[in-house]
C-alpha positions as CSV (number, residue, x, y, z in Angstrom):
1,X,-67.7,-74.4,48.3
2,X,-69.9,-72.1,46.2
3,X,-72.5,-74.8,45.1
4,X,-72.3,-75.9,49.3
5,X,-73.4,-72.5,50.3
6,X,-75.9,-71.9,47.5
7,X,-78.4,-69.7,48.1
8,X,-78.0,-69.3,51.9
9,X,-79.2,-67.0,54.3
10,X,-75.4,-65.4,55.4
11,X,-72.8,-66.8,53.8
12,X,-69.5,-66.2,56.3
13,X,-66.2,-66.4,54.4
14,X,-62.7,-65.6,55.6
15,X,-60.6,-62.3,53.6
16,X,-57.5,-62.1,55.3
17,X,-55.7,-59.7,52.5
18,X,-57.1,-57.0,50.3
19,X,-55.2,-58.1,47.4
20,X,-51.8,-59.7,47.0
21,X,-52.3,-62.5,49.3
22,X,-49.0,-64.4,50.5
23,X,-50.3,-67.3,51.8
24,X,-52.4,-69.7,49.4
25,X,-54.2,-71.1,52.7
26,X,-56.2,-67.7,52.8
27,X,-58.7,-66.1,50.6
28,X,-58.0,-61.8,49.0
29,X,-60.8,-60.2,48.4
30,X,-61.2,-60.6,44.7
31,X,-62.0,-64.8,45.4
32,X,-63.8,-64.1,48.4
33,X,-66.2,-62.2,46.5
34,X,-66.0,-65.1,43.5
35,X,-67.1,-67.1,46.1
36,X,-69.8,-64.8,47.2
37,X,-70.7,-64.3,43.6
38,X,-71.1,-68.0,42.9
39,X,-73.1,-69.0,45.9
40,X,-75.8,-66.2,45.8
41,X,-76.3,-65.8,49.5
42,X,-78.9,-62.9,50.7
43,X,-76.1,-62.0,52.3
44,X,-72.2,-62.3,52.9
45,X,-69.9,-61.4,56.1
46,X,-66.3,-61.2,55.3
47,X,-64.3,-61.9,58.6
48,X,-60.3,-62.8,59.8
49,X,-58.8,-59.5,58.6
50,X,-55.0,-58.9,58.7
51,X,-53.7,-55.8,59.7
52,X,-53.7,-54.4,55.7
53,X,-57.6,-53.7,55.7
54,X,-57.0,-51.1,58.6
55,X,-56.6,-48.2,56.3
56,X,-59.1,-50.0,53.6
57,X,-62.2,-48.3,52.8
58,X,-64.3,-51.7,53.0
59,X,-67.4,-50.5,51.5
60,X,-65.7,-48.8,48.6
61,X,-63.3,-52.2,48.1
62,X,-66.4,-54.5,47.8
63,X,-68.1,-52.6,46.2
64,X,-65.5,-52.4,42.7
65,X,-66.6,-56.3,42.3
66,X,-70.0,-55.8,42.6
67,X,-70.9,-58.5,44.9
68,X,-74.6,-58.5,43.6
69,X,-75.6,-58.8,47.7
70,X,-75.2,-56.9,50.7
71,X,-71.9,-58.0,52.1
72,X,-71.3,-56.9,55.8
73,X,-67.9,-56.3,57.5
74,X,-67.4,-58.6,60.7
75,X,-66.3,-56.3,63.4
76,X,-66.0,-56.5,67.0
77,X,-69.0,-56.6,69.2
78,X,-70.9,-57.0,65.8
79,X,-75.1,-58.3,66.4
80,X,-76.5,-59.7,63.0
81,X,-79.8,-60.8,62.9
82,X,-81.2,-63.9,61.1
């Protein structure tokens, strides 16, 4: 998937957990930003949150793998320019 997305605009990539993930079908945060990491997009939305992230400080969370590009949170009503 990485060498697909390389060096895209926004790369959009699915984090349902934080950590710990139980299902293998999703992506925690750690591969999501692998992924993002490996691709080298100017920038990354992480969307499909479960209910865990609610009392996640998101910017603080990415931020501890150093994504090496802005990475935006998908929320609700959200406009993104391109």
């Amino acid at each position: 998937m990485a060498a697909f997305a390389r060096g895209v605009d926004l790369l959009i990539i699915e984090s349902s957990y934080v950590r710990d993930k139980k299902m293998q079908k999703h992506l925690e945060l750690a591969e999501a930003i692998y992924l993002i990491r490996k691709a080298r997009p100017k920038r990354a939305m992480l969307t499909h949150f479960y209910a865990e992230w609610n009392d996640v400080d998101f910017a603080a969370a990415v931020a501890e793998f150093d994504p090496k590009c802005k990475v935006i949170e998908a929320v609700d009503g959200l406009v993104i320019n391109i």
